[in-house]
C-alpha positions in Angstrom: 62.8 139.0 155.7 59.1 136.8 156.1 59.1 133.6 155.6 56.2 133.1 153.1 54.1 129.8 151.5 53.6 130.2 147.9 51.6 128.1 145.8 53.1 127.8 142.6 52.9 125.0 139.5 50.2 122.7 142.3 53.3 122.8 144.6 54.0 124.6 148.0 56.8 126.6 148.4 58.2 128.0 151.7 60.1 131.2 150.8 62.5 133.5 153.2 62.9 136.8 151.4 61.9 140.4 151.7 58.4 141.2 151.3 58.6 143.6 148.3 61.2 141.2 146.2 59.2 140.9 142.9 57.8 137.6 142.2 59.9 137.4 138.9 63.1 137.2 141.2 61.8 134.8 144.0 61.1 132.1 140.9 64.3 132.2 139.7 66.7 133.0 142.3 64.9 131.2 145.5 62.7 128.4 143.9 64.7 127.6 140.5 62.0 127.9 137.7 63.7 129.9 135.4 61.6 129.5 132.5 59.9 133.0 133.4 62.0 135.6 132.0 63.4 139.1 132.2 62.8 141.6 129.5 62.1 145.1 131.1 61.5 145.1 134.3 59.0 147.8 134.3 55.9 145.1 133.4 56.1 146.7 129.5 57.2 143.4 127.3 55.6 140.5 128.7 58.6 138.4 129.1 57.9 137.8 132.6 54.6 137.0 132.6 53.3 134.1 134.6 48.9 133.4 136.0 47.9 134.5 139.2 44.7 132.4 139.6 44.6 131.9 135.7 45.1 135.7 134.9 48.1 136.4 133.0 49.9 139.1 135.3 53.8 140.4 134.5 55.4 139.2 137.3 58.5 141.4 137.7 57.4 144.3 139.2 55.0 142.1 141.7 55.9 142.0 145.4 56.1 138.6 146.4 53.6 139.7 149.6 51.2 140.6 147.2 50.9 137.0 145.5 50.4 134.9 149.0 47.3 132.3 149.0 47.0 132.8 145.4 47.6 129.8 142.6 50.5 130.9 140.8 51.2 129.2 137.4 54.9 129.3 135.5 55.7 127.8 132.0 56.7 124.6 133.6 53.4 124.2 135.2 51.2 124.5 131.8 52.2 120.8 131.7 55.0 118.7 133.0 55.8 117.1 129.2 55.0 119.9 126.8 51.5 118.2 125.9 49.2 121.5 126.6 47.8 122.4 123.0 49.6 125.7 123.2 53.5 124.2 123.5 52.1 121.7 121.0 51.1 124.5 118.8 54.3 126.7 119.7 56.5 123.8 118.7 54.5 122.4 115.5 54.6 126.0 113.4 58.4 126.6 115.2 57.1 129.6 116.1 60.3 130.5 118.1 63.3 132.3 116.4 65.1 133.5 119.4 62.8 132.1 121.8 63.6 134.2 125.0 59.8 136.0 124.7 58.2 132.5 124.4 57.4 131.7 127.7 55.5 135.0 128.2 54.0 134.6 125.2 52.9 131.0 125.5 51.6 132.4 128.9 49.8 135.4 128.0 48.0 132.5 124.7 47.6 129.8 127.3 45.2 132.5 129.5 43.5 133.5 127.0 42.2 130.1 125.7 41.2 129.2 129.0 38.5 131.9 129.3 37.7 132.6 125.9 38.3 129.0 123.6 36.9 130.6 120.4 38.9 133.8 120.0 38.4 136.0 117.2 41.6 137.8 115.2 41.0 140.9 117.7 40.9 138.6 121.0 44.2 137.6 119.7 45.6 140.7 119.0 44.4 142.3 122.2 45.2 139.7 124.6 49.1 139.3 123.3 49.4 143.2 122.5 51.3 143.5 125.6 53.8 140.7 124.8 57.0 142.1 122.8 58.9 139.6 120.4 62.0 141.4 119.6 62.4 138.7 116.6 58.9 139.7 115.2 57.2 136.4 115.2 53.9 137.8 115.8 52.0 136.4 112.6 53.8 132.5 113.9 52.4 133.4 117.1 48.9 134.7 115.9 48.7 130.9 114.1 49.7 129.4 116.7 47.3 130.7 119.3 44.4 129.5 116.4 45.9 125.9 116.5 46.1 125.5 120.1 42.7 126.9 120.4 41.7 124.1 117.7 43.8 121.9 119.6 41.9 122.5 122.8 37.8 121.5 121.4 
């Protein structure tokens, strides 16, 4: 066990785990955000995916050693009331049918507006192709990621 200081949603958290317990489980189980998800495990849906100093990064094969002294960003921390264009956009077309990809999703979108606010039909495509929506909402998805990026100028 370490006791670790995580940075995570502007907020510092003092954690007491093993090293190598992925940074998926230490949200959930240790800190209670639970809005990060499990799909896989094996970092191959998205599900889990969270920004590690604004990168999206699949967060449940991560050892929580690897992720100290960087900013660490969950679905609750895109805003504390849903008002960041993307959960606007998300919950304006209803993109969700299921919903338990979302947050990954919304994570994956919400990275790629902030370093490329103009994205083309291929920066979409590329930058959620590693995010699995078992309910096949990608063309809601794709419209949404257009709105929030409108949303965003």
């Amino acid at each position: 066990m370490a006791n670790l200081s995580l940075k995570i949603n502007g907020k510092t958290y003092n954690t007491d785990v093993d090293p190598n317990t992925p940074l998926l489980w230490v949200l959930r189980d240790h800190i209670g955000l639970v809005g990060t998800k499990y799909g896989c495990g094996i970092a191959q849906c998205g599900a889990c995916t969270v920004h590690l100093n604004g990168s999206a990064t699949r967060s449940c094969i991560l050892p929580i050693s690897a992720v100290t002294g960087m900013e660490i960003t969950t679905v609750e921390g895109l805003s504390e009331n849903g008002t960041h264009p993307v959960q606007q956009a998300w919950d304006e077309l209803d993109v969700p049918q299921c919903g338990y990809c979302q947050a990954g999703q919304m994570m994956s979108a919400s990275a790629l507006l902030a370093s490329n606010p103009k994205p083309t039909d291929k920066d979409i495509s590329a930058a959620m192709s590693g995010n699995i929506c078992r309910c096949g909402t990608y063309h809601r998805i794709e419209k949404a990621v257009k709105l929030a990026a409108e949303k965003m100028k």
